[in-house]
Structure formats: C-alpha cells, structure tokens
TORTORPA-468209 format. One record per atom (N, C-alpha, C): z, y, x; residue in one letter. Coordinates in steps of 0.05 Angstrom, whole numbers, plus 32768, in hexadecimal, padded with zeros to 4 digits. Layout:
N
ZYXa;...
This chain:
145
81C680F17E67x;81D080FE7E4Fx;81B9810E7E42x;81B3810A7E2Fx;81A081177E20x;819D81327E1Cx;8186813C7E14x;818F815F7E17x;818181607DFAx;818F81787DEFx;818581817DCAx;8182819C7DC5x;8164819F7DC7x;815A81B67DBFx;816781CC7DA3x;817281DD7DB0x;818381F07D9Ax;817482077D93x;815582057D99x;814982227D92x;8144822A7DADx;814E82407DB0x;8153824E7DCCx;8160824E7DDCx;816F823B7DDAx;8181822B7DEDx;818B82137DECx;819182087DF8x;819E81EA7DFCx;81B181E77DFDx;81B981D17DEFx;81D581C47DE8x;81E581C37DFCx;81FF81CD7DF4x;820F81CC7E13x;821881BB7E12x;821281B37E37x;821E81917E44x;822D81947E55x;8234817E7E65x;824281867E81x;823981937E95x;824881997EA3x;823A81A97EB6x;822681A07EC9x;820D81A87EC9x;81F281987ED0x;81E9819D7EE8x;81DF81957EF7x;81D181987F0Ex;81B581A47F0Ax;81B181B67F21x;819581BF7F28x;818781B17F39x;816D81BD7F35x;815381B37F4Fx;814481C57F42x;813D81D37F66x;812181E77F60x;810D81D17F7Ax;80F981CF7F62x;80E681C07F78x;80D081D97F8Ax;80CB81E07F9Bx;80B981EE7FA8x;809D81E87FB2x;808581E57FB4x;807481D57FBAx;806181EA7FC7x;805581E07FE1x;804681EC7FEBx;802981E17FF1x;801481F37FEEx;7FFA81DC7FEBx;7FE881DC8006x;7FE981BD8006x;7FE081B5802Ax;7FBE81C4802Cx;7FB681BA803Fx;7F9D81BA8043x;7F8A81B4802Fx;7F868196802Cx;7F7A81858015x;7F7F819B7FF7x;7F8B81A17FE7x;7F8881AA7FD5x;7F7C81C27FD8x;7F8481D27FF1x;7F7281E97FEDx;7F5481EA7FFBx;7F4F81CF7FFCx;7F3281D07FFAx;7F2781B77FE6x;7F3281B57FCFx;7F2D819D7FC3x;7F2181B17FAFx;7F0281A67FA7x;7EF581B47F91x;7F0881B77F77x;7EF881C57F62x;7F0981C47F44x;7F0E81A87F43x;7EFF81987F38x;7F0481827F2Ax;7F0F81767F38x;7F18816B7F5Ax;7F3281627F61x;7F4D81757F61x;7F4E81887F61x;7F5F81997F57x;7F6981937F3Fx;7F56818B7F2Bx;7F5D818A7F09x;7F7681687F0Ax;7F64815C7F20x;7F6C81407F18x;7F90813C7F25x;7F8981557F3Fx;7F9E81527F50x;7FBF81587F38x;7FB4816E7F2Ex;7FC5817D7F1Cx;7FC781707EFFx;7FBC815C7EFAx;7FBE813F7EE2x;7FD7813C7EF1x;7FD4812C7F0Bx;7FE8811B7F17x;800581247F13x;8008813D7F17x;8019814F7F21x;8029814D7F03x;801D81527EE7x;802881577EDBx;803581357ED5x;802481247ED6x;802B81087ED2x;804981007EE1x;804981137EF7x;8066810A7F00x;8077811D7EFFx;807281377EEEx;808B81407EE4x;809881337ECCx;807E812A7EBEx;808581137EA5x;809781037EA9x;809380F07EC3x;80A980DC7ED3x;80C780E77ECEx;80C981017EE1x;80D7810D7EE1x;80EB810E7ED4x;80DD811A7EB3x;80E881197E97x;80EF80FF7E90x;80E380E57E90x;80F280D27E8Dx;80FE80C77E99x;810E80D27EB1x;812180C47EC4x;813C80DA7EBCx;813680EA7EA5x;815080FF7E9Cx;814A81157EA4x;813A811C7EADx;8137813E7EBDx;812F81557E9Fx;813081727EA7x;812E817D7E95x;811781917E9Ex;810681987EA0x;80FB81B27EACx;810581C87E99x;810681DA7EA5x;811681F77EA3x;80FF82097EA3x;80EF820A7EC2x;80DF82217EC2x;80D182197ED6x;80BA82287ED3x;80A482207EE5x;809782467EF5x;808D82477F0Ax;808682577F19x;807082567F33x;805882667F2Bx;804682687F3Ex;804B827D7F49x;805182797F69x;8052828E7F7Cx;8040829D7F88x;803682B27F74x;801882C67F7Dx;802782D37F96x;803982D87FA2x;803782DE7FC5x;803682D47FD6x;803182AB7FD0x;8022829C7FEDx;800982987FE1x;7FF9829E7FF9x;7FE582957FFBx;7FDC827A8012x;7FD082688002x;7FBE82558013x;7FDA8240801Ex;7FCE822C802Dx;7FE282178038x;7FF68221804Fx;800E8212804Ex;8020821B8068x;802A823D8066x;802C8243804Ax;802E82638041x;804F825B8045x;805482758053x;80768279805Dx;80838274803Dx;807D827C8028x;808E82718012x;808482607FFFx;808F82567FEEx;807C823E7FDDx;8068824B7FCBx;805582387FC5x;803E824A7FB5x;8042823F7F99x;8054822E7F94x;806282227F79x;8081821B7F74x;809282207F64x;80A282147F62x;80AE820F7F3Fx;80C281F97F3Dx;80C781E77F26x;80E881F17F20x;80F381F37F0Ex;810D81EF7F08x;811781DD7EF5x;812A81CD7F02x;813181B57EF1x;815381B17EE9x;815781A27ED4x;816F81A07ED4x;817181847ED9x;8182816E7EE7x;817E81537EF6x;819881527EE9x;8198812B7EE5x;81B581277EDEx;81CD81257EF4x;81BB81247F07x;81C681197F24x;81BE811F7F39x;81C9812B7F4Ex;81B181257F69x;81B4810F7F76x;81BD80F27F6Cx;81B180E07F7Bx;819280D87F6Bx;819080E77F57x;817380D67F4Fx;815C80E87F59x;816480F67F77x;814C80FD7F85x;813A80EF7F9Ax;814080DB7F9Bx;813580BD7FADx;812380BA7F95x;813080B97F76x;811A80A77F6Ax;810380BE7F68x;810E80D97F60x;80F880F27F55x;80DE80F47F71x;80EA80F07F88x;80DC80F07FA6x;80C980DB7FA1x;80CD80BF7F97x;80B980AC7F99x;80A380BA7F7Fx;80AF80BE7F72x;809980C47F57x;808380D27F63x;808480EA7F74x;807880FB7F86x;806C80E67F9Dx;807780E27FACx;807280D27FBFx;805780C67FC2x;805F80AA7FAFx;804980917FAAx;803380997FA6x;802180857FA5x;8004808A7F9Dx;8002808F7F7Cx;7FED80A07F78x;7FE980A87F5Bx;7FD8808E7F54x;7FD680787F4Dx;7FC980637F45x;7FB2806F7F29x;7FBB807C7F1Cx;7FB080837EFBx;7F9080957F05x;7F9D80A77F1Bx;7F8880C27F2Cx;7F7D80B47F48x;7F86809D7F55x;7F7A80927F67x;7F7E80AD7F7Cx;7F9980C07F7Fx;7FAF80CA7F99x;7FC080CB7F9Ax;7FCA80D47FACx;7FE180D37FBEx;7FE980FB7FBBx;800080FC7FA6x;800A81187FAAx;800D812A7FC8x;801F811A7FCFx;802781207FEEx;801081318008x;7FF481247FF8x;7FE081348005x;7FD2814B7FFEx;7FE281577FE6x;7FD9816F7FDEx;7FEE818B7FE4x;8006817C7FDCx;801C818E7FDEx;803381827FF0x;804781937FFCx;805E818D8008x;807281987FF8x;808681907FEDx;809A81967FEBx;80B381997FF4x;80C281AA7FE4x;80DB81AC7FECx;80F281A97FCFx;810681997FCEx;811E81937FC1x;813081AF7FC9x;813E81BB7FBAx;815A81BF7FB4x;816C81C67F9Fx;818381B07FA6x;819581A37F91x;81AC81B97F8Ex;81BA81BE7F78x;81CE81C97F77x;81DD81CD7F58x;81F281D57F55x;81F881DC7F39x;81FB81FC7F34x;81F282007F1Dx;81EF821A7F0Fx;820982297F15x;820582487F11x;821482547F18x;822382607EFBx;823482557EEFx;8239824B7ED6x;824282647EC9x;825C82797EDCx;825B828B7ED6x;824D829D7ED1x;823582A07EE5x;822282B37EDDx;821382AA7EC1x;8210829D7EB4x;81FE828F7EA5x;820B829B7E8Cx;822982947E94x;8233829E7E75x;823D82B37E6Dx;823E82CC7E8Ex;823D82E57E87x;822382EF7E77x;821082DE7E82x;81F082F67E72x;81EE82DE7E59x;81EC82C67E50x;81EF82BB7E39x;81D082A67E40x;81CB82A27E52x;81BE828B7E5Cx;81C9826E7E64x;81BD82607E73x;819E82677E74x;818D82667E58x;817A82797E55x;816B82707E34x;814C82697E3Cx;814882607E29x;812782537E23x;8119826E7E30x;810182647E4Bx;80EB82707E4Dx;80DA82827E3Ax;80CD82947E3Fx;80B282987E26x;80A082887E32x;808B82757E1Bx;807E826C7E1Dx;806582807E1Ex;8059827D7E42x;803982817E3Bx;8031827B7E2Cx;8020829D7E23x;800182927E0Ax;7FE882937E1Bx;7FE982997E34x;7FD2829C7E3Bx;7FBB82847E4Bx;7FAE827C7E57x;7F9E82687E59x;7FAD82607E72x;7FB482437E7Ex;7FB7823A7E92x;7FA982377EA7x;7FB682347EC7x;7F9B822E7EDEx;7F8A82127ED5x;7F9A81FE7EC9x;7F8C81E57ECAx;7F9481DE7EACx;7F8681E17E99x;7F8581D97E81x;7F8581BC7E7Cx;7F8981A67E6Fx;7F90818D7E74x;7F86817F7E5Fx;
C-alpha cells in the first residue's frame, strides 16, 4: 500500500507494522580504514534502498553514542521502519545477507543484527498526535555519499 507524504505527517492507513532494526559493528568494521568504511556504508544505504522498494518506510534512524566498539552490550545503530508485513522479513534478511556484488562485500561481516517486529502502540500515538515527521539534520554526516 503506498504511503503519501502530508507535510508532517502521513496519510492515514491501516494499521501498520513496525521493525526496529539494531546493528552492532563486528570486528572487521572497526578496524576497516576510512575508505572501506565509506564503501561499507555505500552498501548499507544501497540496501535500505532495497528495503524501500520491497514497501518499507524508514521512520527514524539512530546512532548509539553509549556503545562503544564491537560486541557492545547494546547496539551501536539502530533503524525504524514501517513494513507492510512481517512475512517480508526473509526477503529484507537476504537484502542484508548476500553479497554486495556493486562494493565487492558481504554486509554480514561488518555488522550483526537484530530484527524486531511489532505493531504500533496506536493509542499512544493518538494521545500525543504522532507519530510526526523527524527534524531533518542540518549538520554534516559520518559518511557523506
């Protein structure tokens, strides 16, 4: 089902499913110079693109400045999505998964993730008058593109 940008909010649909993706960064990335870092994080965005064309919506995005380094007790990234479905997390898993053919890697060896699926807490949403549009950063990103 299509989604239609209303300004500061989005067109109301049925009731949608979540996914917060979590990602934690292995070994390999945190010793992968800048410029595999730059390429790693091409990849990354290339398959949230996927993402978006398999129906997904991203919502919000978050770097976790209280893990540090690989195997950090909480994630050092995480994604919020709106999914049409949670059976299309087999397909969202391979997009991640597979080899990056375009970057010549393999995601899987930078980061681990974690899925979880659920639906919004609908009441709360429409007591405070959310969910609404993020503020967009003005400021410079880690990996400029």
């Amino acid at each position: 089902m299509p989604v239609e940008d209303k300004g500061d909010r989005v067109e109301v649909r049925e009731w949608e499913w979540r996914m917060i993706v979590s990602g934690t960064f292995l070994t390999p990335w945190m010793e992968a110079d800048p410029e595999q870092q730059r390429l790693v994080f091409a990849a990354w965005i290339e398959v949230h693109r996927s993402w978006q064309g398999d129906g997904c919506r991203l919502i919000a995005t978050m770097d976790n400045l209280t893990a540090v380094g690989p195997a950090a007790l909480n994630p050092n990234f995480s994604t919020i999505w709106e999914i049409p479905s949670p059976n299309i997390l087999h397909v969202l898993w391979a997009h991640f998964w597979n080899h990056q053919a375009k970057y010549d890697l393999k995601l899987a060896s930078y980061f681990s993730l974690t899925f979880t699926i659920g639906k919004p807490i609908v009441s709360m949403e429409r007591a405070l008058g959310g969910p609404l549009a993020a503020t967009t950063p003005s400021g410079p990103g880690s990996f400029e593109l």
